[in-house]
One Martini backbone bead per residue (centre of mass of N, CA, C, O) as a GRO file, in nm:
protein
  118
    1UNK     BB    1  13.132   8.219  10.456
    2UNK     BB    2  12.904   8.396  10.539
    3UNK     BB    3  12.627   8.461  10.723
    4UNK     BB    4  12.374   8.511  10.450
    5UNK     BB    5  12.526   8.602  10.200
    6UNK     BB    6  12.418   8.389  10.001
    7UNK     BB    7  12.115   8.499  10.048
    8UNK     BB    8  12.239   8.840   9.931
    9UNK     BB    9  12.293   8.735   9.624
   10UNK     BB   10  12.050   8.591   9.559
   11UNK     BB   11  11.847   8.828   9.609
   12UNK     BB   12  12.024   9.020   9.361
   13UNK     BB   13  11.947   8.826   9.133
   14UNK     BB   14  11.621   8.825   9.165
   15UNK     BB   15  11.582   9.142   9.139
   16UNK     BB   16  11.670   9.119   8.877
   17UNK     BB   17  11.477   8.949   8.733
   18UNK     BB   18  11.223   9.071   8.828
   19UNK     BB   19  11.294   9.381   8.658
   20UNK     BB   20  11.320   9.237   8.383
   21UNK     BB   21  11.030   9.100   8.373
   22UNK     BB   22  10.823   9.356   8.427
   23UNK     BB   23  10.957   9.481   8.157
   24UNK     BB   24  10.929   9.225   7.933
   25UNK     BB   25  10.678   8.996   8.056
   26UNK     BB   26  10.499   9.119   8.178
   27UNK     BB   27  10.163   9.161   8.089
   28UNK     BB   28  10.048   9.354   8.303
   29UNK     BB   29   9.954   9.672   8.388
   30UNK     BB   30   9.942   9.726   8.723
   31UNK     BB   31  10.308   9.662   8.684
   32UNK     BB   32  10.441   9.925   8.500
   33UNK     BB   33  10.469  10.148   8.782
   34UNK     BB   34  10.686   9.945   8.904
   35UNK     BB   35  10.957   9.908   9.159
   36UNK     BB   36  11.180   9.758   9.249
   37UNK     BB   37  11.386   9.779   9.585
   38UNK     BB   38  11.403   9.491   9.727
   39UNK     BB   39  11.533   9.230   9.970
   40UNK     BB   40  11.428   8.934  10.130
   41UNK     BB   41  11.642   8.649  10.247
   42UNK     BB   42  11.642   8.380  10.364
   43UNK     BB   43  11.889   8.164  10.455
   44UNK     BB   44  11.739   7.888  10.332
   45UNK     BB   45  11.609   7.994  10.080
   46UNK     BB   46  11.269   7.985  10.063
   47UNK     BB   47  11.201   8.301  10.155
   48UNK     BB   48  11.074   8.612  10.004
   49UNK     BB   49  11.088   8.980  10.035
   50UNK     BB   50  10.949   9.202   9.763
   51UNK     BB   51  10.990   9.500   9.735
   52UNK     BB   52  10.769   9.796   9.595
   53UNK     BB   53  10.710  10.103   9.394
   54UNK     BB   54  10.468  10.382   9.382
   55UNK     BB   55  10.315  10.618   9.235
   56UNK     BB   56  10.016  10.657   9.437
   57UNK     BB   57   9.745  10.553   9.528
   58UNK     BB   58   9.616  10.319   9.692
   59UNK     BB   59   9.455  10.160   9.466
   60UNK     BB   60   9.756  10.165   9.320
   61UNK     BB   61   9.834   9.962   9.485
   62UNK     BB   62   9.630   9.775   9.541
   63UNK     BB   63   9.656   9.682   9.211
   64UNK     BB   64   9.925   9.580   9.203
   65UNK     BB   65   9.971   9.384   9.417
   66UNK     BB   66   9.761   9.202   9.247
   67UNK     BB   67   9.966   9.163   9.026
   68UNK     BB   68  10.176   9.043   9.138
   69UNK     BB   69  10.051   8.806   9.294
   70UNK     BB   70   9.957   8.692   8.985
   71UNK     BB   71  10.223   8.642   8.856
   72UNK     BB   72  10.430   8.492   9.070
   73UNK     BB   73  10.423   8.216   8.915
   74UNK     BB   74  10.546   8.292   8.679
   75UNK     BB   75  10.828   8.430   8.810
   76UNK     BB   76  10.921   8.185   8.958
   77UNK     BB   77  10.992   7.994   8.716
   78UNK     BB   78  11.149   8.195   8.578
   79UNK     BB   79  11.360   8.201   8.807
   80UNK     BB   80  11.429   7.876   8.748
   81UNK     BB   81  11.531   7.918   8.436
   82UNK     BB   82  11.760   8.124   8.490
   83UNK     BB   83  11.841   7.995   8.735
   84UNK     BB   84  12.085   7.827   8.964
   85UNK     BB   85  11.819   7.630   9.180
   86UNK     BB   86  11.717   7.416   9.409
   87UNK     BB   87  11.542   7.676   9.481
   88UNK     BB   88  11.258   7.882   9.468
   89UNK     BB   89  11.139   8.128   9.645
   90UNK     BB   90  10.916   8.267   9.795
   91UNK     BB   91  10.670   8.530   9.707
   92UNK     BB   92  10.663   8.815   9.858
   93UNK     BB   93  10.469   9.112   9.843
   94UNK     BB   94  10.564   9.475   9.897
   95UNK     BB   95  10.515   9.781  10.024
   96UNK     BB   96  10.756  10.091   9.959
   97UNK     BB   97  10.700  10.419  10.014
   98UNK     BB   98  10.958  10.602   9.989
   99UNK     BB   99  10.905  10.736   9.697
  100UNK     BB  100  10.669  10.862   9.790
  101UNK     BB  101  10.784  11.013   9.980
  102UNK     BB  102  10.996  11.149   9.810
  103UNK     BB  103  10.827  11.302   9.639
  104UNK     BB  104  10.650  11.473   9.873
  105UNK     BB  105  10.930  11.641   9.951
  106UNK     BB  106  11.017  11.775   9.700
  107UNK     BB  107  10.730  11.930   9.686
  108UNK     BB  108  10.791  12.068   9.905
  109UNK     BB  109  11.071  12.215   9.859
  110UNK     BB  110  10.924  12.376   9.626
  111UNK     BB  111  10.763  12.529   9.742
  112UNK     BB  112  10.911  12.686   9.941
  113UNK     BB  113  11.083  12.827   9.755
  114UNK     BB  114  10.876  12.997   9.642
  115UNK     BB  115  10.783  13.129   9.855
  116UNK     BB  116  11.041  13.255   9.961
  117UNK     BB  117  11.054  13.461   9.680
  118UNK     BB  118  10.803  13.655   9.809
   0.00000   0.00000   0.00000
């Protein structure tokens, strides 16, 4: 098996996890319109950075941020009894704009189309 391969399968079961996690058992309102992006697991499997993104204002980021924040240890443990990991990787939660960028980006281009049509 390929070096860091092994980390980036765990990586996607947990992401997996994660976003099953927000939508049917965390039950914080904070976390409730985000969703993961992506995940970056460390090779020797001990620390996860789990992305997440939500379209709204820096308030309503930095609102989810402190609930998934808040959440980290139920989410920790829930994927210690979902899978089966001799460890289950510390979680650091990201904001990653890529969403809101895209969104702005959309609106821009209806703009200019409407424009256009002028």
């Amino acid at each position: 098996m390929l070096p860091g391969r092994r980390a980036s399968r765990v990586g996607d079961l947990i992401l997996r996890e994660i976003a099953d996690l927000l939508m049917t058992r965390v039950k914080d309102p904070r976390v409730k319109t985000t969703t993961v992006t992506g995940i970056f697991v460390s090779k020797d499997l001990r620390y996860a950075r789990v992305y997440f993104s939500l379209i709204g204002d820096e308030p309503e980021i930095l609102e989810a941020q402190k609930g998934l924040d808040s959440a980290k240890g139920f989410i920790k443990r829930e994927i210690g009894l979902r899978l089966d990991l001799k460890y289950v990787p510390d979680l650091v939660f990201r904001h990653d704009p890529s969403l809101a960028e895209g969104d702005h980006m959309e609106k821009l281009f209806r703009r200019l189309k409407t424009e256009e049509g002028h």
